[in-house]
N, C-alpha and C positions, 0 to 999 in steps of 0.2 A: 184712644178714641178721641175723635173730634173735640171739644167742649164745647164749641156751640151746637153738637146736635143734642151733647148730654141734658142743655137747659130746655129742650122739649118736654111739654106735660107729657107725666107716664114711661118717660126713656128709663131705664136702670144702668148703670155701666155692670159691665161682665167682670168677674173676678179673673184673673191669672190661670185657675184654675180651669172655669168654666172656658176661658178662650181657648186655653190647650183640647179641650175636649171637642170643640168645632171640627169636623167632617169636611171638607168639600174635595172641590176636583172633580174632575169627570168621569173616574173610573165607575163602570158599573158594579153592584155590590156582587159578592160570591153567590152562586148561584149551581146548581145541577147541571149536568150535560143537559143541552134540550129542552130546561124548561122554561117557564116568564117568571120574571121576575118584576116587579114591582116597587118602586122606590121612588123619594122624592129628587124632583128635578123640577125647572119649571120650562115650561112648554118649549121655547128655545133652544134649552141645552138639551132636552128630551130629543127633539127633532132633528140633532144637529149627530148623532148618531152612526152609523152605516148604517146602511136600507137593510141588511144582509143581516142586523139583528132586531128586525122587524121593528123600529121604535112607536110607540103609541102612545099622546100623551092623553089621559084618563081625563085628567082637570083634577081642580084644585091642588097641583104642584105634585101630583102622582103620572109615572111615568113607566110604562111597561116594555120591557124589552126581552128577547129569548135569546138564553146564553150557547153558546158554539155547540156543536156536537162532539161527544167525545171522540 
């Protein structure tokens, strides 16, 4: 991490631990044939989707999408 974003009021650094456990990338989460699925993304990456799995984004960094048909 940075250190000058560390000397921000309220910043915390992540342990080794906590950083391995960060999530990202684009993939959508697992999900049913067919149904919505809900997850966070923020608007952007929400929309940036294929139209062909209807993306929506809800707000506040929730994003719903329908997974392929089986």
């Amino acid at each position: 991490m940075l250190k000058n974003i560390l000397n921000l009021q309220g910043v915390e650094e992540l342990s080794v631990g906590e950083q391995k456990n960060i999530k990202g990338g684009n993939i959508p989460p697992d999900g049913g044939c067919g149904e919505y699925v809900v997850f966070n993304a923020t608007e952007a990456r929400c929309l940036a989707y294929p139209a062909n799995l209807r993306p929506v984004y809800i707000g506040s960094n929730q994003c719903s999408i329908l997974m392929a048909p089986c």
